[in-house]
N, C-alpha and C positions, 0 to 999 in steps of 0.2 A: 288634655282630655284623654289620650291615649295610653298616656300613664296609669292614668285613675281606672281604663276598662280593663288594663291589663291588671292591678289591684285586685279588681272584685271578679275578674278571673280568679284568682289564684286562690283568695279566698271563698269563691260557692266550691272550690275543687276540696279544699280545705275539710270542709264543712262535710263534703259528699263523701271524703276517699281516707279519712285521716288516715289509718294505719296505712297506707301506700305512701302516704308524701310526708311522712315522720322519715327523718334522717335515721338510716342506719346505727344500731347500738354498737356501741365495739365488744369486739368477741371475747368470751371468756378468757383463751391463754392463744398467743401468735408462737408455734413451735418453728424455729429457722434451723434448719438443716445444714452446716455449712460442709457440705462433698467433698472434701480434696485429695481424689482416686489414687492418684500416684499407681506405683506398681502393686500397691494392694489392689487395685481395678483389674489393670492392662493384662496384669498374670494371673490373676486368681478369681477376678468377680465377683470379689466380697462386699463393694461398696451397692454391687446390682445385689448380687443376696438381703446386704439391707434396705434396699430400696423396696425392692417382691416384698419386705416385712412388711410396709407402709400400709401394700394395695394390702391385704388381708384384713385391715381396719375398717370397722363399717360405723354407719353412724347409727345413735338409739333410736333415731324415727324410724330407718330401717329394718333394724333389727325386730321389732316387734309383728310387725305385717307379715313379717316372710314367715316366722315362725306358728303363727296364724293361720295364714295359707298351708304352711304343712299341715297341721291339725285338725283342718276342716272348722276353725272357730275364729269370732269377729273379737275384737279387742276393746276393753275400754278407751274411751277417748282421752279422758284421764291420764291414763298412760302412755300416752304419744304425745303429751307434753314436751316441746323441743328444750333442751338444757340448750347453757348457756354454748357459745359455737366455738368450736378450737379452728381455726388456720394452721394449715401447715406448707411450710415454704420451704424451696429448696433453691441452694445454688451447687450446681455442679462445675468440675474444672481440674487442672491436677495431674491428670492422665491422659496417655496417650489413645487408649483405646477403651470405649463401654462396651458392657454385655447387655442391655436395656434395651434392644431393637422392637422387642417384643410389645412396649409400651413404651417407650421414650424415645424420640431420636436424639442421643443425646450428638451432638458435635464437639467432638476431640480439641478443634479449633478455635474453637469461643467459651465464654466463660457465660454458661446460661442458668435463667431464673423459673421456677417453674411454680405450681402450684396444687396438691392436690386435694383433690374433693372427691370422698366413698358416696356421693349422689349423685354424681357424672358420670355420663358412660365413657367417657375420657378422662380415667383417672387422674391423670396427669395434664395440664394445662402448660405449656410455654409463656411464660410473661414477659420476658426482655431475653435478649439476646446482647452481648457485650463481646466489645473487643477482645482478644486473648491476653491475660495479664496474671501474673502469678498468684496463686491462692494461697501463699505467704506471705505474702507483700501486704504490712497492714490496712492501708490502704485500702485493698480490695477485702477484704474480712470488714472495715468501719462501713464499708459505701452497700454492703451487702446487709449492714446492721438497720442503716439508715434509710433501705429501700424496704427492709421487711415490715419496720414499725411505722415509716408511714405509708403504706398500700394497704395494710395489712394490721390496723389497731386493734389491742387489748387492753385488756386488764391487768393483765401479764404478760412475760413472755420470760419464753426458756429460748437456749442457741446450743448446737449440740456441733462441737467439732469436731471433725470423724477422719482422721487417717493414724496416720503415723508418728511416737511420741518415745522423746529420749531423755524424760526425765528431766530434773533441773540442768544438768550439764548441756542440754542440749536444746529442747523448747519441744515444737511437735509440728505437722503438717509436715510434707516432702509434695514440692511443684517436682515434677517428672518432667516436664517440658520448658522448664527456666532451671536447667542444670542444677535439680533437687536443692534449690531454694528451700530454705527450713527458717521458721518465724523463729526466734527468741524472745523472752521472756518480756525486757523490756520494748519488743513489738507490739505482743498480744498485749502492754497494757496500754499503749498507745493505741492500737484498733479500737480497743473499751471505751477509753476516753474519745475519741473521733464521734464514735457509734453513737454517745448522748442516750442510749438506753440504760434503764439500769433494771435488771434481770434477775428475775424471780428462782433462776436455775441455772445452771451449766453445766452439760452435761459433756466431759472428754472424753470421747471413744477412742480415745489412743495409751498406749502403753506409759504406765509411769508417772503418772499426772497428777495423783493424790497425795503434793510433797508441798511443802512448807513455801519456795519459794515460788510457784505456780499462786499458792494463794495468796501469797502477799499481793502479788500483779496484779490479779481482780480483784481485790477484794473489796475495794470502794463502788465497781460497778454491778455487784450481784450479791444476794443473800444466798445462795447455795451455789455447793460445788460438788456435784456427782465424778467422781473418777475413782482407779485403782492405782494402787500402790503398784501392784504388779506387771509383767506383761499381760496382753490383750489379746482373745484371740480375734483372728480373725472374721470370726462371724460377730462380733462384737455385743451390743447389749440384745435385749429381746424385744427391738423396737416394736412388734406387734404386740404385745403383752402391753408394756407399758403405756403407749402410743391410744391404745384401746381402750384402758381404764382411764385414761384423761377425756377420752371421748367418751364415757359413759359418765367421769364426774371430773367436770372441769371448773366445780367449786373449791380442788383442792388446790393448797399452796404448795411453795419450792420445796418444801420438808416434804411434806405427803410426796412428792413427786417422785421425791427424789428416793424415799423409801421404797416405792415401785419399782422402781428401777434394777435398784439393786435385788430385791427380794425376785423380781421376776426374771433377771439375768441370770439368777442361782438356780430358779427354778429351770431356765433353758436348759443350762447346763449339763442338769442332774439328766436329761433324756437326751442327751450326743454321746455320740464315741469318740468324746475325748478327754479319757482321763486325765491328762497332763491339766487341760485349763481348766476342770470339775477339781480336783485336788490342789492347784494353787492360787486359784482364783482369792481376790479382793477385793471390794466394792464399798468407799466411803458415803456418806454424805458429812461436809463439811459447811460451819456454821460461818461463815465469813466475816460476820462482825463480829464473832470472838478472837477471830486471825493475829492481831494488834497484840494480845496478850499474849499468845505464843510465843510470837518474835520477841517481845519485848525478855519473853525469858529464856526464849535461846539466845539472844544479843547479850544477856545477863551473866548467863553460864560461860560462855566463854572469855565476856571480860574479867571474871572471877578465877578464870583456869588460864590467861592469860596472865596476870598480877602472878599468879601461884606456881609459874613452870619459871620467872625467871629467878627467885631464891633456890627453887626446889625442883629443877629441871626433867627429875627422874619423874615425877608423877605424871607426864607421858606417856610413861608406860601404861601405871594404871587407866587413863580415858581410852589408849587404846585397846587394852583387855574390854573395856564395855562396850567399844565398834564391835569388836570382834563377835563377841555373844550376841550382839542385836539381829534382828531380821535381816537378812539381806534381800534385795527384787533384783530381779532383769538376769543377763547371763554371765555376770562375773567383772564384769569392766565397767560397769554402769553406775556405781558406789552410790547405790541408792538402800538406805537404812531405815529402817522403825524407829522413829523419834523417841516413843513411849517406850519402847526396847530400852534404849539408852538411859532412861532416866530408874526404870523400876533396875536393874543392873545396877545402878551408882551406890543400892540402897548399902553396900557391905567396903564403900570407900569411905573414909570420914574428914577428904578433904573435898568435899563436895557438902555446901551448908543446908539443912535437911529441909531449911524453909525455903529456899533455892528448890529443893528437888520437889518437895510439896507442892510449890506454886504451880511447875511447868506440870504439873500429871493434874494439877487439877485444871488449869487450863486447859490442858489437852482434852479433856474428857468432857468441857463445855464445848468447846470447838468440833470437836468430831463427835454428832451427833447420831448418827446410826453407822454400824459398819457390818460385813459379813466376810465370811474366809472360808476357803476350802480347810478340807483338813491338813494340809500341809503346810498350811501357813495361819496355825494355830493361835501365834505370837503374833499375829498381825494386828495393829490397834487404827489404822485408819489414817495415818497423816505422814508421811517419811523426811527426808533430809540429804543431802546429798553429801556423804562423809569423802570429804578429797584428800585425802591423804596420798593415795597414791599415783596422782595424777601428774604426769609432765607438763613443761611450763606452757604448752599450746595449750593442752584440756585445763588448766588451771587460768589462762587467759580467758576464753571458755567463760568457765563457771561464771567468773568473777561477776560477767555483765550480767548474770543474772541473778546472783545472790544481793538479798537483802540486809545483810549482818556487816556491821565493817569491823567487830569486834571479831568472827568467824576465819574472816577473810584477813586481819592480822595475823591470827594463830596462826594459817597456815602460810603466811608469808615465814611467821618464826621457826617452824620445823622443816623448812625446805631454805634452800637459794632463789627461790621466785619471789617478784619483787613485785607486791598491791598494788595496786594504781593507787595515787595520791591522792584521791577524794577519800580514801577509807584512813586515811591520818588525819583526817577534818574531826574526826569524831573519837577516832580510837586510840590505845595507846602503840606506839613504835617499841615493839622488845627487839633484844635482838636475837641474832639466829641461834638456834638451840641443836639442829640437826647435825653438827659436826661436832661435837662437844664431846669426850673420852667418853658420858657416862652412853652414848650410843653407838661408840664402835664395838667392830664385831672383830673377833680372831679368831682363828679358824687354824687347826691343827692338820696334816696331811700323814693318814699312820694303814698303818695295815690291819687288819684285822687277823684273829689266830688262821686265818687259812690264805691268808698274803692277799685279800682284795683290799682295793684302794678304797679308803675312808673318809671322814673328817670328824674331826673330833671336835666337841664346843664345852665350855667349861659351865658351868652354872650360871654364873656371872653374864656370860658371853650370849646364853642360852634365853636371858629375858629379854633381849635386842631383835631375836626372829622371833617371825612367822612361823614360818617352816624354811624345812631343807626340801629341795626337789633336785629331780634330773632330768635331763633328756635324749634316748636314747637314737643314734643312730645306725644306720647299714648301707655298708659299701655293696654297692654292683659291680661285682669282679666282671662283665663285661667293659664298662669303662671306667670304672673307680669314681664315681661319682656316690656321694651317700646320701641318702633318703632318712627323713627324718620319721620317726616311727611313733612320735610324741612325747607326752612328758606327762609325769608324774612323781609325788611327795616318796620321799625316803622312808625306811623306817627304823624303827633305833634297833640298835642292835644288843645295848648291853647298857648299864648305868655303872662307871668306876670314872674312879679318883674324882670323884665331886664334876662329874661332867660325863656328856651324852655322844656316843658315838653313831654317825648316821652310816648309810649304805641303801643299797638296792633292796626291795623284801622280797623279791627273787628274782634269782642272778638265773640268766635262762630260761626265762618265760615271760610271756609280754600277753596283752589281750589280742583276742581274733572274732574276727565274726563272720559265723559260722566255718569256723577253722581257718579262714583266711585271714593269713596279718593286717591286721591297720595300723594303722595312724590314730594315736587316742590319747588328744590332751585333757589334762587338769583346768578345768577353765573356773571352779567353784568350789571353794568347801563350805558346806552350807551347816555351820554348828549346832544352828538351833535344832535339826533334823538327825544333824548325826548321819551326813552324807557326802559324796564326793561326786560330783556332778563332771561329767564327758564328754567332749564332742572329738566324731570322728567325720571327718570329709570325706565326700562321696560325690557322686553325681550318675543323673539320671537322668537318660538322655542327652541333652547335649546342656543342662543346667547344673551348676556346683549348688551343693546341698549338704547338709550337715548332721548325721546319725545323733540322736542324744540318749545318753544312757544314765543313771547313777550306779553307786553301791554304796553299802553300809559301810563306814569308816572302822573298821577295828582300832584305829588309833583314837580318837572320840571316845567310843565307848570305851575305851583303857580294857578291852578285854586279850585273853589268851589268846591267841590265831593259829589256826593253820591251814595248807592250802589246802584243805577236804572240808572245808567249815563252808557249811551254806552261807555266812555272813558277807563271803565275797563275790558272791555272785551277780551277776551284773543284771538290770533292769533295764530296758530300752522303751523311751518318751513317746519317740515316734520321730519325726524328719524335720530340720527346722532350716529355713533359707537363710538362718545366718544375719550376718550385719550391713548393712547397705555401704560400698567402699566409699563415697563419696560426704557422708553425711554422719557415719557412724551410729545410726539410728536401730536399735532391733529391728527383724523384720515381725511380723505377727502370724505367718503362717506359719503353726506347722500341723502336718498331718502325722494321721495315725499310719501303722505298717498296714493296716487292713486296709488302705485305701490305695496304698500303692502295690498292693500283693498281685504277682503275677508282671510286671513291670521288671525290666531286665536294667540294672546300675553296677557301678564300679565304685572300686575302693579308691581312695585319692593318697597319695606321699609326695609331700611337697621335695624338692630334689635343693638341697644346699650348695648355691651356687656360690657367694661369696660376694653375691653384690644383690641389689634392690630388685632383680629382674625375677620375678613368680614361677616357676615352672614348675609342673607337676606331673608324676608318673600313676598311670592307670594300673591297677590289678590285672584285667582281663575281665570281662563279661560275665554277672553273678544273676538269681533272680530275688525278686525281693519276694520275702515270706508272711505272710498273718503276723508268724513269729521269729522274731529274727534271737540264735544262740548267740548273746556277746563269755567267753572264755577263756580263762588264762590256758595259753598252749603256749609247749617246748619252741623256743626261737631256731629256727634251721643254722647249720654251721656256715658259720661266717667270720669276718671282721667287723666289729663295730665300733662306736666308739660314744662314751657317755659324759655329757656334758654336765658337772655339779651348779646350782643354782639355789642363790642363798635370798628367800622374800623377809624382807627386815622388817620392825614393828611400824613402818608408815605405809606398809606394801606396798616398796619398791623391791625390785628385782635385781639380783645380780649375777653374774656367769662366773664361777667361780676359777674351777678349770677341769680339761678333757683328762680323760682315761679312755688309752689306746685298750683294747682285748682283741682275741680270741677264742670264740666257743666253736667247740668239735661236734655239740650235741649232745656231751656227755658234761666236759667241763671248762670252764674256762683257763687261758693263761695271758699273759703280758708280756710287753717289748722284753728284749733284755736287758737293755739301757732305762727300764724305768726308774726314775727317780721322785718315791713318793715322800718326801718329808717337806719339813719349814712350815711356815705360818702365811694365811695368807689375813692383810685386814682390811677391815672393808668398813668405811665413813659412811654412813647411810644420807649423803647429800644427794639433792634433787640434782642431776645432771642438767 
């Protein structure tokens, strides 16, 4: 009997109250946040910067009233129709220290879940609170997937990963407090597959993410993938833009989404002062069930160029002339390329088969569905590749576990002494090694020039085997004879005879300064498609090492006339960049402009050549930093120096060829008297 009154309970309630005791509908889109601060947080406050994005998001039932109430007018009812509901979840973790006191308490300590809601006067709601445990660890990414989609159901859902991202070679996220733990590839597709969601969006707010083998990993658990080819700044997308328009129409799909995203990141950009990420900025959306076709024709291409280098070994050369001309991202050591670069470039080779190159561009062009680019990165088509050529066997250990292609991952077994793991001979073919082979040694001539400086000569032949020629100049401190490295930079020719090119210094007695003080200023980039030469000089500001970045126009690139009065050589400065994280090799994403540090007192840095592993560095003396900082070639003060030749061969690898002892008085230079500059030097371009 009890039974039955508790029955017609529940049905007079039924009857009386329906829309209260109807089950909740699941909401238009579940957006999960997944935080992982790292020192993007603890230093900088970028992850609170995007969080402030969030609260600025209001919902449309709101929005109509308020505006209302300003106006002194009542509103259709009509229009206060609620649209369908977005959730937005967050897990924070990662970092040592938040800037969120203001509205979050977030705890450093534990790895917490939160919730917000623009109709609460507590934007932000705490939902679970967890043990500490790394936000690399996929594990903790699957159990974060698997708590947002059932608390918290849709229709959809998008997952937005938000730190730190090193491209294929490396994966993305940095735990700061699990000894900057960093996910890799085949983690993140293992968190996917754990997660059991499958995802209308993905949005990676980290650097370098928009690349081939990123999307192989998910690509079975999500229809889009929001990311850049490029670095990231650190203020990252325009979460309130975007975030806003899904709250205003959360009938759109992973495409529309993801086109916001992008289109309204460009838009942030265009009103910050920072030119650097407004000019290189890239922003894909990638189609993830066209991904399958890509690979299948970059796995194509290279078992096509693997069959064809072991008759015909030299057409290495040629795929590496098309690395070279492609896009390049990141800062020089990241070998991350524009896929579609690669392929419209093959159009003027003809052993590359045209229905091969037809296929992959028109795949590509299904695959990467919307893209955008600043103006400097023109060339950018939306999807990259991570060209290892010139990686040692640690970075090339590395890649491997993350690359897709076992026919890729041959080739570069072929053109180096690094030996594939043996699941990529399950599939591919075994060539052998090509990288020591006559047609890619170098010889190298040791001659004087008409005014007795020390040279190298390269003969034609010898001349398609480099890169370039570089050097690196050092300076002794006549208080203890210790030399200081002052950086490095490309040669330039001096003269074109007897069927071959003579390098040298392009001037002997003058080096960059800023603002009249010597630096330290390496070559970390030639960036061809721009026709630039990209610089970092070490500083530090306060008690933090920091990294100046400048360019200039290449007169070697543009093949033009030079001289030292031509505006072409004038240096550009980016703004301040932190450089590359020691532990992880990850880019950092900050860098600021001069106008943000103007007024701030920093030094110049020169690493001191000690002769073993041990870092030391000598300080300038105390400079201020300016709005605008002068980078100039000035006369080197009279010293002893001495310049190390360096030869980057077609795999870019590098080699230290050999020193030249000088003397500059300030006027001219001269040499030991015992020098002996002749003989040949040759050099195997094998991977060490």
């Amino acid at each position: 009997m009890r039974k039955q009154w508790h029955w017609a309970v529940l049905l007079l309630l039924l009857c009386l109250f329906p829309g209260h005791m109807k089950a909740e509908e699941p909401a238009g889109w579940t957006v999960m946040f997944y935080f992982c601060g790292s020192d993007l947080e603890s230093k900088y406050g970028f992850a609170s910067e995007n969080l402030m994005e969030i609260t600025e998001c209001l919902s449309p039932s709101s929005m109509l009233p308020e505006l209302a109430l300003r106006n002194h007018q009542t509103v259709d009812p009509e229009l206060l129709a609620e649209p369908a509901k977005v959730n937005v979840v967050i897990e924070t973790g990662g970092s040592r220290a938040w800037k969120m006191d203001s509205l979050m308490d977030i705890d450093a300590d534990h790895l917490q879940r939160w919730h917000f809601d623009p109709d609460q006067e507590n934007l932000f709601s705490l939902d679970e609170t967890l043990e500490l445990k790394s936000m690399a660890d996929p594990e903790s990414l699957a159990d974060f997937i698997q708590w947002g989609a059932r608390t918290y159901p849709a229709e959809r859902y998008a997952l937005v990963l938000w730190d730190h991202g090193g491209g294929s070679k490396t994966g993305l996220l940095i735990d700061e407090l699990f000894q900057n733990d960093v996910m890799n590839l085949p983690e993140l597709q293992s968190a996917f597959q754990a997660g059991s969601i499958h995802f209308d969006a993905v949005l990676m707010d980290a650097c370098m993410m928009a690349n081939l083998e990123t999307a192989c990993a998910i690509h079975e658990y999500a229809d889009y993938l929001i990311a850049s080819e490029e670095l990231v700044a650190g203020q990252g997308t325009a979460i309130n833009l975007w975030l806003q328009e899904l709250y205003n129409n959360p009938t759109v799909d992973g495409l529309g989404l993801g086109r916001n995203i992008c289109e309204m990141t460009q838009i942030k950009y265009a009103n910050l002062d920072n030119a650097q990420a407004r000019d290189t900025m890239t922003w894909s959306v990638i189609d993830l069930s066209r991904i399958e076709a890509v690979l299948k024709n970059f796995d194509t291409f290279y078992r096509v160029l693997l069959n064809s280098i072991i008759p015909y070994p030299e057409l290495v050369r040629a795929y590496v002339s098309l690395v070279i001309e492609s896009d390049e991202y990141g800062n020089g050591r990241d070998a991350m390329h524009d896929l579609a670069c690669l392929f419209y470039e093959s159009s003027s080779f003809s052993f590359l088969d045209y229905r091969l190159r037809t296929d992959m561009l028109q795949s590509l062009r299904e695959a990467v569905v919307y893209a955008i680019h600043g103006p400097g990165r023109a060339t950018a088509r939306g999807l990259s590749f991570c060209c290892a050529l010139g990686f040692n066997h640690e970075e090339l250990d590395r890649y491997a576990i993350n690359c897709p292609s076992a026919n890729y991952l041959a080739f570069l077994d072929a053109i180096s002494d690094w030996e594939a793991p043996e699941r990529v001979y399950e599939t591919a073919m075994r060539a052998p090694e090509i990288s020591g082979l006559d047609e890619y040694q170098i010889i190298l001539e040791k001659r004087l020039d008409a005014n007795g400086f020390p040279c190298l000569f390269v003969s034609d032949r010898d001349a398609e085997n480099i890169r370039e020629i570089g050097y690196e100049l050092l300076q002794k401190k006549e208080d203890d004879g210790q030399f200081l490295s002052l950086g490095s930079t490309i040669c330039t020719v001096l003269e074109y005879k007897e069927h071959g090119v003579l390098y040298m210094p392009e001037k002997i007695g003058q080096w960059p300064s800023v603002d009249n003080v010597l630096c330290c200023m390496n070559l970390v980039k030639i960036d061809y498609v721009n026709n630039c030469f990209v610089f970092e000089i070490p500083i530090q500001i306060g008690r933090e090492e920091a990294i100046l970045r400048c360019g200039r126009l290449s007169n070697r690139l543009l093949d033009s006339v030079f001289t030292a009065d031509d505006e072409i050589n004038q240096y550009t400065v980016y703004g301040v960049w932190d450089g590359y994280d020691d532990d992880t090799d990850l880019p950092n994403r900050n860098v600021q402009s001069l106008a943000q540090l103007a007024g701030r007192e920093y030094q110049i840095l020169y690493p001191v050549i000690t002769g073993s592993e041990e870092e030391i560095w000598h300080a300038s003396g105390p400079l201020t930093m300016y709005r605008s900082l002068e980078v100039k070639e000035t006369s080197l003060p009279a010293g002893s120096y001495e310049m190390d030749y360096m030869v980057n061969d077609i795999f870019g690898r590098t080699h230290v060829v050999d020193t030249v002892k000088m003397y500059w008085d300030g006027q001219t230079v001269t040499f030991p008297e015992d020098l002996s500059w002749t003989g040949k030097v040759i050099i195997n371009p094998v991977l060490d």
